[in-house]
C-alpha atoms as a printed R data frame, in Angstrom:
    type eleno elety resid chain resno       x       y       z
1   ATOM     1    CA   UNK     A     1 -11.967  -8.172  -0.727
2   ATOM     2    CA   UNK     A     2 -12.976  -5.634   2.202
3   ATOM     3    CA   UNK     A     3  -9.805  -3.866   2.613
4   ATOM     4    CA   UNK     A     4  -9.965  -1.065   6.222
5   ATOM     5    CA   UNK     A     5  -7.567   0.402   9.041
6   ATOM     6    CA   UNK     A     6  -9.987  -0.800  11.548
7   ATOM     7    CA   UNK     A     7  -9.615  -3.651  13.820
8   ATOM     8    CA   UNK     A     8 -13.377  -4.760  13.224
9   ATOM     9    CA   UNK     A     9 -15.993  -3.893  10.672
10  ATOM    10    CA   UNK     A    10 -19.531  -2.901  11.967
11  ATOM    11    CA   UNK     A    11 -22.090  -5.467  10.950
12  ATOM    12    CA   UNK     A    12 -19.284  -8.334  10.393
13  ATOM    13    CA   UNK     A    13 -18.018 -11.153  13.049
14  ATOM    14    CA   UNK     A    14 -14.038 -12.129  12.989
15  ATOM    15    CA   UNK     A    15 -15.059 -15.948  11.543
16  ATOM    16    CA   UNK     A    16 -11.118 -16.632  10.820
17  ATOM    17    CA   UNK     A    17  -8.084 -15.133  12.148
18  ATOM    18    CA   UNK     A    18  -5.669 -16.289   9.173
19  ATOM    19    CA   UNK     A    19  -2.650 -13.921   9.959
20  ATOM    20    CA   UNK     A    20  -0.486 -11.264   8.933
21  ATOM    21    CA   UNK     A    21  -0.506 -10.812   5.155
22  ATOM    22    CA   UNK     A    22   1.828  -7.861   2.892
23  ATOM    23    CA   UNK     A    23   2.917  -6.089  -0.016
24  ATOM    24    CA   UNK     A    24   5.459  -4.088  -1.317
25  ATOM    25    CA   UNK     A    25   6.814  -2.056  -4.313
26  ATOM    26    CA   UNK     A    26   9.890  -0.437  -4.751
27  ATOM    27    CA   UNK     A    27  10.943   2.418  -7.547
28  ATOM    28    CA   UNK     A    28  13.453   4.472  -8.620
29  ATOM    29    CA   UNK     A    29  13.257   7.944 -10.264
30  ATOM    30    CA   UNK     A    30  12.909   9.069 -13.303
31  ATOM    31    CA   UNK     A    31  15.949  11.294 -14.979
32  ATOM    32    CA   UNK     A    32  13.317  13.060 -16.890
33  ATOM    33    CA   UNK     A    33  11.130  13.409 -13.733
34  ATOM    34    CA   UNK     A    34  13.668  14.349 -11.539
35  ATOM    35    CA   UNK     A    35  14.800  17.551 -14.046
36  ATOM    36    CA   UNK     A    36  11.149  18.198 -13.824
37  ATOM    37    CA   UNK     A    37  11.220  17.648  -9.884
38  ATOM    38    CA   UNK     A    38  14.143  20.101 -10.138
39  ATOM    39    CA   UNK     A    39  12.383  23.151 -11.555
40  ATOM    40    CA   UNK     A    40   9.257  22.532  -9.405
41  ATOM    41    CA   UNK     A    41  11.540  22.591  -6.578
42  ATOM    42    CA   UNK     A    42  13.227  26.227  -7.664
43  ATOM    43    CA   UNK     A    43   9.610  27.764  -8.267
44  ATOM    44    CA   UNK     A    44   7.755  25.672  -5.676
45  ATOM    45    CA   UNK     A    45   4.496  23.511  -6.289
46  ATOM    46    CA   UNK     A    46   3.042  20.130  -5.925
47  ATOM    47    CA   UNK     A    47   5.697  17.416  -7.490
48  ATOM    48    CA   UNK     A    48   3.094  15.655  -9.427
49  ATOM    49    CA   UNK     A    49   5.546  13.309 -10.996
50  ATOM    50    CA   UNK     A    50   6.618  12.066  -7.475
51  ATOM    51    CA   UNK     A    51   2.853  11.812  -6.372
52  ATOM    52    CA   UNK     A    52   1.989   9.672  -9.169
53  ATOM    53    CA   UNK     A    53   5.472   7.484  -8.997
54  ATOM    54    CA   UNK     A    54   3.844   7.017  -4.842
55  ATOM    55    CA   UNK     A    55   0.277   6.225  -6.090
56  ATOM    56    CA   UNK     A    56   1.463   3.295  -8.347
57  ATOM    57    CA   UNK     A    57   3.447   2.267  -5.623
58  ATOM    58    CA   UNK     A    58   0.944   2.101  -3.248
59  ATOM    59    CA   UNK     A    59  -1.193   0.355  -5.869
60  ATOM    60    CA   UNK     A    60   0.760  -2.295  -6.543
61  ATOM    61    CA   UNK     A    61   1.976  -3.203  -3.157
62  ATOM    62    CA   UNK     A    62  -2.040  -3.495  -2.412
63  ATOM    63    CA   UNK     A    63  -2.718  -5.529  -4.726
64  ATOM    64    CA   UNK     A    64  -0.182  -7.973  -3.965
65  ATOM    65    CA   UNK     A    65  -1.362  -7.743  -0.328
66  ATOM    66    CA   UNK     A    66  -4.749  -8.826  -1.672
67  ATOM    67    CA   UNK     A    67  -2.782 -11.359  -3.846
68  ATOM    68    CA   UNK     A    68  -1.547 -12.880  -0.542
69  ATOM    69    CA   UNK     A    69  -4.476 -12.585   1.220
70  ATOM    70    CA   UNK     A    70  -6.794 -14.332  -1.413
71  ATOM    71    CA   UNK     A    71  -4.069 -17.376  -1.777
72  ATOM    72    CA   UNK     A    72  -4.799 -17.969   1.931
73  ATOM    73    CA   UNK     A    73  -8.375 -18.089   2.243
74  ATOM    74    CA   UNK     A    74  -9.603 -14.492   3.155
75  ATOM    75    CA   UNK     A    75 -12.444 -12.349   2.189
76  ATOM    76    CA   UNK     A    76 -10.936  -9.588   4.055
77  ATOM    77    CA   UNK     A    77  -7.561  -7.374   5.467
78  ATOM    78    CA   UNK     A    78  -8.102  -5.382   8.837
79  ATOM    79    CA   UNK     A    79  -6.083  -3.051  10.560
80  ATOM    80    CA   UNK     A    80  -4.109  -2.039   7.216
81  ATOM    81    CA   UNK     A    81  -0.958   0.276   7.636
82  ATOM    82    CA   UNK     A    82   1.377   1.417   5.423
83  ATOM    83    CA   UNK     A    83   4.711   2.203   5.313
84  ATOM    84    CA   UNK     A    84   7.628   3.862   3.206
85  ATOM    85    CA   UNK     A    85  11.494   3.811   3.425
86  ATOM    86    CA   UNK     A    86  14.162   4.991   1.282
87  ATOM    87    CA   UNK     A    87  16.098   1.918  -0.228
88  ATOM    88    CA   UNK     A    88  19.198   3.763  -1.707
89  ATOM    89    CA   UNK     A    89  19.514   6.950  -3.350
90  ATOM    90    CA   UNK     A    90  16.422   7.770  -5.727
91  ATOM    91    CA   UNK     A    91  14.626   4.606  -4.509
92  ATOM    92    CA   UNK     A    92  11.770   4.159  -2.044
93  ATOM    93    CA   UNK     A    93   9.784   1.188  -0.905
94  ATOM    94    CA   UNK     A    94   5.819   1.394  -0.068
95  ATOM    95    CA   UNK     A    95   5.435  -1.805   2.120
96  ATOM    96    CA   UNK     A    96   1.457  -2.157   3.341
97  ATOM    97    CA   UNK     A    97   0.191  -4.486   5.986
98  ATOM    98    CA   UNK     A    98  -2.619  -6.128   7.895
99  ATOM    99    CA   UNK     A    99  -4.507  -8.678   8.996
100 ATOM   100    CA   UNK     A   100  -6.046 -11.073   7.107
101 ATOM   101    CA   UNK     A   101  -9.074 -12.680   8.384
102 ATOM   102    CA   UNK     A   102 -12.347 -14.685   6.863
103 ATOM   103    CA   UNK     A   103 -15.641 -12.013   7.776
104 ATOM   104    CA   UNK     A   104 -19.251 -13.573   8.371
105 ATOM   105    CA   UNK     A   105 -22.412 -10.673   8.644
106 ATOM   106    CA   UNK     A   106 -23.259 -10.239  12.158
């Protein structure tokens, strides 16, 4: 599955437009991440925990975008975005979303 933020690929033809296809993930923090997000937070630095909590995320939700776009028939997602939005407190969703669409070579 050819996964890109670009409308069209170089060297491939649009053979099927099959529509919008997505995927999302939402988590909560960690108590014993978010004493750790504490401290970084006093002292300053990268909050790895956090970073790591967004990179599953953003895992997950794109492989259930490829999920949905494989169910329908496509060998491909263009124009790919994502987003993220706080849920509730300590919760945050990744949603990701494109266009899936059946490429041919040029």
């Amino acid at each position: 599955m050819l996964i890109s933020n670009l409308e069209f690929l170089p060297g491939y033809k649009i053979k099927r437009h099959l529509g919008l296809v997505q995927g999302s993930s939402v988590r909560a923090k960690h108590v014993g991440r978010d004493l750790m997000a504490t401290l970084k937070n006093i002292f300053g630095g990268e909050l790895t925990a956090y970073t790591e909590l967004l990179q599953d995320s953003r895992e997950e939700a794109t492989a259930r975008l490829v999920e949905q776009a494989t169910s329908i028939g496509a060998n491909a997602v263009l124009n790919v975005r994502f987003s993220t939005s706080s849920i509730a407190a300590g919760a945050a969703e990744i949603f990701v979303y494109g266009t899936a669409v059946e490429l041919e070579d040029d």
